[in-house]
N, C-alpha and C positions, 0 to 999 in steps of 0.2 A: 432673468426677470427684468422688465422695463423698471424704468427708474418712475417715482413719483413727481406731482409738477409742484415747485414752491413758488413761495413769493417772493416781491420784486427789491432788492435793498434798500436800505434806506439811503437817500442823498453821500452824507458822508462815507457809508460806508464803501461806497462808489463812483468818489466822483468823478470817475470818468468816463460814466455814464449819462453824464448828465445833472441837473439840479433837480429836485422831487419836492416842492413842496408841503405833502400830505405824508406824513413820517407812517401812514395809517396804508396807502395806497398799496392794495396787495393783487394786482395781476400776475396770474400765475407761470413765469419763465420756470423750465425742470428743473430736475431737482439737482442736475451735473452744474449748473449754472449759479444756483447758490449757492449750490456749497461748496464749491469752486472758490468763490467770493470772500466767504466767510472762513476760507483757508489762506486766503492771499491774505487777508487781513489778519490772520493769526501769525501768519511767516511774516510777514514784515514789523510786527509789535515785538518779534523777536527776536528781532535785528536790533531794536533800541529796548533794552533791559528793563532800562528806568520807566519804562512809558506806559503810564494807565491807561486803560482802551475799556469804555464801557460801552458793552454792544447787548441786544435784546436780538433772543432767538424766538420767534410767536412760534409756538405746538401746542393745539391742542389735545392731541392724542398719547398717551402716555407709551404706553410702546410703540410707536412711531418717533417720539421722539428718545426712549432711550437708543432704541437702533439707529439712528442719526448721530448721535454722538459719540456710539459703539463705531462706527463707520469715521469720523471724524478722526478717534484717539489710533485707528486701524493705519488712516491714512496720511498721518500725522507721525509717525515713529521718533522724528528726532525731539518734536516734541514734548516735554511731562505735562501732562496736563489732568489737575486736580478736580475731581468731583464730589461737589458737597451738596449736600440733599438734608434738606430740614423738613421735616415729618410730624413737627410740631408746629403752633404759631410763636413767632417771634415778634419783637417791638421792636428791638435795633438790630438792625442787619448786618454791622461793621463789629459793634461788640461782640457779635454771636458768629461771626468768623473771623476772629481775629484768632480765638486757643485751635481755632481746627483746621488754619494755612499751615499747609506740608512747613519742614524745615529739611531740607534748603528750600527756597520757595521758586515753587514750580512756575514753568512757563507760563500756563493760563489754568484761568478757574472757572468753573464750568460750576451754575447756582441752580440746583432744583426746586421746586417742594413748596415755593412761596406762597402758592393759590392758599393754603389756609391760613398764612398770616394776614393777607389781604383779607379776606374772606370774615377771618374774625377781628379785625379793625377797622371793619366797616361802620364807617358814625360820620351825622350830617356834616356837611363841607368837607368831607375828605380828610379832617384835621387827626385822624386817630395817630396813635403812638407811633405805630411802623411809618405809616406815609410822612409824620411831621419829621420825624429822624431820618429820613431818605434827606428831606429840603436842607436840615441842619448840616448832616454830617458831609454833604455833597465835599466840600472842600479836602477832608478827611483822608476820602479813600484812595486818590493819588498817594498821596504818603503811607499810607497802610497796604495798600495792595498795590505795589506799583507792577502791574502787568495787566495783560487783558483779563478782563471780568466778563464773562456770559451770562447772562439773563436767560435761562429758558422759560419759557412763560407762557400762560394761556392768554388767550387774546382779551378775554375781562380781567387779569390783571393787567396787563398791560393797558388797558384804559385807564387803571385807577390809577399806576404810576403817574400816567402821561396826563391826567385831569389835575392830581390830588397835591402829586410832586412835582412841579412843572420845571423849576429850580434844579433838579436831581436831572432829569429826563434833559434839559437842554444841553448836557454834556455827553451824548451820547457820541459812540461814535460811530455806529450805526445800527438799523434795524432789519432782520431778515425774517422773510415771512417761508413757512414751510407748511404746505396742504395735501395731507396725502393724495394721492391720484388713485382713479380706480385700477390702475393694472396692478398696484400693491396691495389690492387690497383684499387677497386671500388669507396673506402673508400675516395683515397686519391683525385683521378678524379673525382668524386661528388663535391668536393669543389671550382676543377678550371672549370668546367662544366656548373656548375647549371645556368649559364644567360639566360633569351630571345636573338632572335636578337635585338630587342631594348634596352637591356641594353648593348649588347656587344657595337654596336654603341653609345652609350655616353658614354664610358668610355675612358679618356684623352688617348692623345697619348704615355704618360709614362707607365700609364697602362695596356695598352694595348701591350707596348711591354715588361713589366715584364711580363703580363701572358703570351706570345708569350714565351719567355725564359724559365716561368717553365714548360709548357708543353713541349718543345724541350726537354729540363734536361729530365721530367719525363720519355717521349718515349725512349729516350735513354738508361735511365736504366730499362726499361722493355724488351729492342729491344735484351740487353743485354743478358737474361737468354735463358736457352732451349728452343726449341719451347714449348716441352709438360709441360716449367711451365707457360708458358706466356697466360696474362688475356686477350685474344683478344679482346672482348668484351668491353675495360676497352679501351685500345688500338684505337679500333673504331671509340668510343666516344672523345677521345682525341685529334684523325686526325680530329674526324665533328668539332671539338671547333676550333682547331689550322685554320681549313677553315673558319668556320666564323668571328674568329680576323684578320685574311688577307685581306679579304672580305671587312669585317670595316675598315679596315687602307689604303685601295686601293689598296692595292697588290694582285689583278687580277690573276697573274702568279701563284704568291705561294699557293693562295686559292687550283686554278685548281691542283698543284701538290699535296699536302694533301688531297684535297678530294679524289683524285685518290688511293692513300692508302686508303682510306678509303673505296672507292668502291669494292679495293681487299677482305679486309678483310670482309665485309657484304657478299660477293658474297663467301668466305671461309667457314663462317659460315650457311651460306644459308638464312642471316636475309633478307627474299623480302620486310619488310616493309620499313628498313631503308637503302637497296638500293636503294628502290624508291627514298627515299627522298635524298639520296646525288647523284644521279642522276641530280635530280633537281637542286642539288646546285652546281654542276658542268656544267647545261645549264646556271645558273646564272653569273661563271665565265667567262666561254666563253662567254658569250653575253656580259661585261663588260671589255672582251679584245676584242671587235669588230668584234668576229666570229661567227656571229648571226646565218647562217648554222649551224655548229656545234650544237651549244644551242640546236637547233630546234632538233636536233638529240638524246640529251639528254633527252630532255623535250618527247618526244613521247616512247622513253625506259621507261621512269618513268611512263608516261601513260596508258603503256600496263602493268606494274605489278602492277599497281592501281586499275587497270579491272580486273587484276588476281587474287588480294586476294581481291576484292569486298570494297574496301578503297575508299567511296563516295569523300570522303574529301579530298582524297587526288588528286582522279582525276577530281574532281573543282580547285584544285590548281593548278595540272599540265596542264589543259586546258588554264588557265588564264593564266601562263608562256609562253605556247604556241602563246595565244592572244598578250601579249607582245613583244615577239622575232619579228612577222607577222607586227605588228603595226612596230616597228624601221627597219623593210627591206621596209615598205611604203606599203605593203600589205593588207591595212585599211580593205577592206572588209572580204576578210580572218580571220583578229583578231576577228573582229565583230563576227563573225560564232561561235568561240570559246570561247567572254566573253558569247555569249547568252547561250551556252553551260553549260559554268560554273556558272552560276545565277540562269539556271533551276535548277542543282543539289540542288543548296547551300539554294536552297526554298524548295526546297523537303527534303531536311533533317534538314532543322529547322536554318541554319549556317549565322544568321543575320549578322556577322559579316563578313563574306565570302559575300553574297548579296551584303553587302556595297561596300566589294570591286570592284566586279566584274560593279556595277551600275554604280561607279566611273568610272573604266576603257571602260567601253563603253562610258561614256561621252568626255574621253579623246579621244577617235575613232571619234565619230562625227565632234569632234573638230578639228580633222587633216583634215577630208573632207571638212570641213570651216562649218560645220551644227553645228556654235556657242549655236544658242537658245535649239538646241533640247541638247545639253554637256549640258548647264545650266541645265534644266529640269533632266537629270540625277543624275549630280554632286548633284542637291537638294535634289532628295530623298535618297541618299548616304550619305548624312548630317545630314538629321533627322532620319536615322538608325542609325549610331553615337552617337547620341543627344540622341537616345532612349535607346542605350545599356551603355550607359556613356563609350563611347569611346572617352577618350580627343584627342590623337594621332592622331584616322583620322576624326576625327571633325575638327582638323585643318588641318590636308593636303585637304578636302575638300571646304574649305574656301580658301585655296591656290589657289585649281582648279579655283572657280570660281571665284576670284580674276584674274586668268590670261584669263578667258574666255570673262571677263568685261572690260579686258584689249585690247583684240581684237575687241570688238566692242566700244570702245575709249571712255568708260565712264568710263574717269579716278578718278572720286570719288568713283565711286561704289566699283573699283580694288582696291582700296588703303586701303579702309575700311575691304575687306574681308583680304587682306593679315594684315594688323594691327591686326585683330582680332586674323587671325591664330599666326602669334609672340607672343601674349600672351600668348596663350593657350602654344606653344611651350617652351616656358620661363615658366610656369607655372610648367611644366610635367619633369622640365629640359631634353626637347627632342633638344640636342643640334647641331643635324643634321637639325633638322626642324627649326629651330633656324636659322639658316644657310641658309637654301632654301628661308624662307622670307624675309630675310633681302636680298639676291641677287634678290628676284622678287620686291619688294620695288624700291631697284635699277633701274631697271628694267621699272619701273612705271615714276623713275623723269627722267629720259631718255627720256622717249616718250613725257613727257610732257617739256623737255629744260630744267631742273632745273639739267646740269651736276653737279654743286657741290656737289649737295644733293646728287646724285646719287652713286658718289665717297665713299661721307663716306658710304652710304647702303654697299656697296660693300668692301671695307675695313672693315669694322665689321664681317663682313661674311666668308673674306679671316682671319683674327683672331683667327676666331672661328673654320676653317677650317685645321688651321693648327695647333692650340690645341688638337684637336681629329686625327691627325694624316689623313685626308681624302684629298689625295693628288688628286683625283680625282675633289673634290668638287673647291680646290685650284686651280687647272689649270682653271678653270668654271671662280671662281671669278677674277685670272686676267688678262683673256682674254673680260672681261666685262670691268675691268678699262681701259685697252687699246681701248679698240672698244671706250668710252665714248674721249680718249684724241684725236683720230682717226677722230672721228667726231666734234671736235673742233676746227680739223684742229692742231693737234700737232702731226706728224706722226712719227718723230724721239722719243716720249715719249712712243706712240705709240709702239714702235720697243719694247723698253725695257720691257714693260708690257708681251708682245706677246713675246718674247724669254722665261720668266719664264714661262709661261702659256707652252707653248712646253714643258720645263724640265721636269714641274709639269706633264704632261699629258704623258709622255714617263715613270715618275717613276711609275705613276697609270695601264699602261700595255695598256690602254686605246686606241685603234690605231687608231678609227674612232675621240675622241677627238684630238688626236694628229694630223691629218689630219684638223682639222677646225685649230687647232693654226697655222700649214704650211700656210693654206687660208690665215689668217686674215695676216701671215704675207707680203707673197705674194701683199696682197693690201695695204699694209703700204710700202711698196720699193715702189710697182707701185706709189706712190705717191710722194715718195722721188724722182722720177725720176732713182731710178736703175731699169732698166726693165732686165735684166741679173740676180736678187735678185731673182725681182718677177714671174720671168720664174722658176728658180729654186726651191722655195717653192712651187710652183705650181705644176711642175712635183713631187716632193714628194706627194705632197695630192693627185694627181693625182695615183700615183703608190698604197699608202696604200687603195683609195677607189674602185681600182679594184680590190684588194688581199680581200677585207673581202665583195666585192657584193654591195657595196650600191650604193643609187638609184641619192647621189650628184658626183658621178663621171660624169655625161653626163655635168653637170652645168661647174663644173672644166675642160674639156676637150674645152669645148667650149669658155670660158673665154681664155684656154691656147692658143687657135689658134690663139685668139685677138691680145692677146699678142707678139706671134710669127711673127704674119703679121705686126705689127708696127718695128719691127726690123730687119724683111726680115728673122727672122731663121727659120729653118725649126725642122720637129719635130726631135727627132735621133733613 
C-alpha cells in the first residue's frame, strides 16, 4: 500500500531544514519523511533522559492517526512509549497526568483525546481553565515529565493552544503536520464505513457526531489533492456513510446534500449499481423532508437501473420504497401494487427476509384502508418469517405492528402485550430506535385507555432516549404526544409549551409534513385558549406547508380554517 502525504515540521523540529516561520505552514512532504522526522526526534530525546520535548502531532482523522502511532510504537521497539487518552474534558492537563505516568517512566508520552477539553473550555479570550493552566503550568512540565511529550491533535485545537496559550505553545519543540493521502484511503474509510444501517442508528448522539466530524476532516483532505491522485471510489463511500449519519440524526437536508455528491461521483465513475442504491437513499431523504414527489422520482430512477443490470433485489427494494412513498401520499391501493410486486420478486429469489418485509408493509396498507383483520393476518406471517430466520429486529417491529392493529380494534390487552414484547426484544438487541417507537406506542396504548400518567412517563422515556441518539425527528413525535396527552386533560397552556418544542424539534429534523401536524396541534391549543388569531395563524402555516409537499390533510386544514375564519368574520388573504 502507498504511504499517505504529511506535513511539513515545524522549524525546530527540523532545523536542518531550514527556518519556517508560520509553525501553521503545512505543505504536504509523504508520509516516510515525517515520520522519519518525528522518529529522529524521538531517538535523540532519548539519548538525553532528563530532557522535555514538547512536540504537537496535527491528525485530524482518528484512525488515521491511531495507525500512525500503531506504526510509530511498531517502529520504535527500543522505545516505551506511553499512551494516554482522555475521553473526558479536563482543566489541568499536568494534574490529570501526573497519577497515570507509567512507573518507571517511559521513554515518551503520546496525549490523545484533548478535542473535548478544548471544546468544552471554549469562553471569550481564550482564558477558560484548560487553556489558562497550559500558560501557568508551562514551567512545570519539564520537571514533571521530563521526556518527549506528544500532542496529538486536531487542527482546531491546535489553533486554540497556539492563539489562547501562546506562553505554553512557545516551547514547542516541534510541529508535524499528517494529511491522509488518497492512495490510503480505502484503508482508512473501511474503518469509519463498515456499520449497517442499524448500527449507524444506535450509535449515541456524540458518536455520531464524532464520526460525522471525521469523515468531513477525511473528505476534506482528500478533496484536497489532484483530481488524478484522488480515491474516488474511497470518496463515494464516504459521502454514502456521511448520508446515512444524517439520516440517523434527522438531518433530512444534509443526508439529501451528501448523498447528492455521491450520486455525482457513482455517475463519474459509471458505478450503476451504487447509483441505484443512493438513488434510493436520496428518495428516502426527500420523502423524510416531506417531498414525497420527489422521492417517487428517485425511487423509479433507481428502479430502472435495477431492471438494467438485472439487481432482482434491488428492484424488490426499490418497489417497496415506491410502495412507501404511494402509501404516505394516501395512495393505499397503488402501494398495494407495488408491495405485491416486491414480495413476488423476494419469493422468487429466495429473500425471506425481503418477504418479511414486503408482507409487513402490505399489512400496514390494509391497515390504512381500515382492513385491520386482514394487516393482522399479514403482520403474522411476517413474524413467523422473522422467528424463522432469527430476526430479532423485525420480530419486534412486527409485534409493534400488531400491537397498533389491536390497538385499533380496542383490545387494549392484546396491544400492550405485543408492544411489551416488542420492547424487550428491542432492549434486548440494544435497537434503541425501536426502543423508542415502543415506548411512544405504549404511550399511546394508556392514552386510549385514560391512564394519562402512565402515558407521560411512556413518552418521556422515549423523548430520553430520543434525544440520546440525536433523532430530532423521533423527538418532535414524542413531545407533540405529551402535549396532545396535557391537551386532552384539559391543560392547554401546558399544552402550548410541549407543541412549541415539538415545532423546534420538527423544523431541525427538515421534516415539513411533521412540522405542519406540530403548527395543527398548536392551532388547536390557542383555539382552546380562546386566541382564535393564534389559531388562525398556525393554521395558515400548516395549511401552506401541506400544499407545498401534496398531501392529502390539507382539505382537512382548509376546512377547519374556514371554521375558524367564520367565528371571527376574517376572511381568507
Amino acid at each position: 500500500m502507498s504511504e499517505p502525504a504529511a506535513g511539513k515540521p515545524d522549524a525546530l523540529a527540523n532545523s536542518a531544514d531550514g527556518v519556517f516561520d508560520d509553525p501553521f505552514d503545512t505543505a504536504p512532504p509523504d508520509e516516510k519523511v515525517e515520520l522519519r522526522a518525528l522518529k529522529q526526534a524521538l531517538q535523540l530525546a532519548a539519548q538525553s533522559p532528563a530532557a522535555f520535548r514538547l512536540i504537537f502531532a496535527r491528525c485530524d482523522v482518528t484512525p488515521y492517526r491511531q495507525r500512525l502511532i500503531a506504526r510509530l510504537q511498531s517502529e520504535l521497539p527500543a522505545l516505551n512509549i506511553q499512551v494516554i487518552n482522555f475521553d473526558q474534558p479536563i482543566k489541568h492537563l499536568l494534574d490529570e497526568m501526573r497519577p497515570r505516568i507509567a512507573d518507571p517512566l517511559p521513554d515518551a508520552i503520546f496525549i490523545t483525546g484533548l478535542e473535548s477539553s478544548v471544546a468544552e473550555s471554549s469562553v471569550e479570550g481564550g482564558k477558560s481553565p484548560f487553556i489558562a493552566n497550559l500558560n501557568a503550568a508551562r514551567n512545570s512540565f519539564s520537571r514533571i515529565v521530563p521526556r518527549p511529550l506528544v500532542w496529538w491533535v486536531t487542527e482546531k485545537t491546535l489553533a486554540v493552544v497556539f492563539g489562547g496559550a501562546p506562553d505554553f505553545f512557545s516551547i514547542r519543540a516541534g510541529v508535524y503536520f499528517f494529511v491522509a493521502a488518497p492512495e490510503s484511503a480505502g484503508e482508512i474509510a473501511s474503518s469509519l464505513t463498515g456499520e449497517t444501517t442499524q448500527q449507524i442508528e444506535n450509535l449515541m448522539r456524540a458518536e455520531k457526531q464524532d464520526r460525522i466530524a471525521a469523515i468531513r476532516s477525511l473528505l476534506a483532505d482528500y478533496e484536497s489533492h489532484p483530481a488524478d491522485k484522488r480515491d474516488l471510489d474511497a470518496e463515494m463511500n464516504l459521502n454514502f456513510q456521511l448520508g446515512a449519519l444524517y439520516y440517523a440524526r434527522g438531518a433530512a437536508d444534509e443526508a439529501r446534500m451528501t448523498n447528492e455528491r455521491a450520486l455525482a461521483i457513482a455517475r463519474q465513475l459509471d458505478d450503476k449499481h451504487n447509483e441505484g442504491v443512493i438513488l434510493g437513499n436520496l428518495g428516502l431523504a426527500y420523502s423524510a423532508l416531506g417531498e414525497v414527489r420527489r422521492a417517487i422520482e428517485h425511487y423509479e430512477q433507481a428502479l430502472a437501473i435495477s431492471r438494467e443490470i438485472g439487481d432482482r433485489r434491488g428492484e424488490g427494494a426499490d418497489l417497496g420504497n415506491l410502495g412507501n412513498a404511494y402509501s404516505a401520499l394516501g395512495e393505499v391501493r397503488r402501494a398495494i401494487e407495488h408491495y405485491e410486486q416486491a414480495l413476488a420478486i423476494a419469493r422468487e429469489i429466495g429473500d425471506r427476509r425481503g418477504e418479511g418485509a414486503h408482507l409487513g408493509n402490505l399489512g400496514l396498507a390494509y391497515s390504512a384502508l381500515g382492513e385491520v383483520r386482514r394487516a393482522i393476518e399479514h403482520y403474522e406471517q411476517a413474524l413467523a418469517i422473522a422467528r424463522e430466520i432469527g430476526d430479532r429486529r423485525n420480530e419486534g417491529a412486527w409485534l409493534g405492528n400488531l400491537g397498533n392493529a389491536y390497538l385499533k380494534l380496542e383490545e387494549w390487552e392484546k396491544s400492550v402485550e405485543c408492544y411489551e414484547q416488542a420492547l424487550a426484544i428491542a432492549r434486548e438487541i440494544e435497537n434503541k430506535n425501536g426502543e423508542s417507537i415502543y415506548l411512544t406506542n405504549l404511550g399511546g396504548a394508556c392514552r386510549k385507555m385514560g391512564a394519562a400518567k402512565q402515558a407521560i412517563e411512556y413518552y418521556e422515556l422515549a423523548l430520553t432516549i430520543d434525544r440520546e441518539v440525536g433523532d430530532t425527528r423521533g423527538e418532535a413525535i414524542d413531545l407533540g404526544s405529551i402535549g396532545d396527552v396535557h391537551l386532552g386533560s384539559g391543560d392547554a397552556k401546558r399544552a402550548v409549551e410541549y407543541f412549541d418544542l415539538a415545532l423546534n424539534a420538527a423544523r431541525n429534523s427538515g421534516d415539513q409534513e411533521l412540522e405542519a401536524e406540530q403548527l395543527e396541534r398548536l392551532s388547536r391549543a390557542w383555539e382552546k385558549l380562546g386566541d382564535r388569531d393564534r389559531a388562525i395563524a398556525n393554521a395558515e402555516s400548516a395549511l401552506e406547508i401541506y400544499e407545498k409537499t401534496g398531501s392529502e390533510e390539507a382539505e382537512s386544514v382548509r376546512e377547519r380554517l374556514a371554521e375558524l375564519r367564520s367565528r371571527t368574520g376574517k376572511k381568507a388573504v
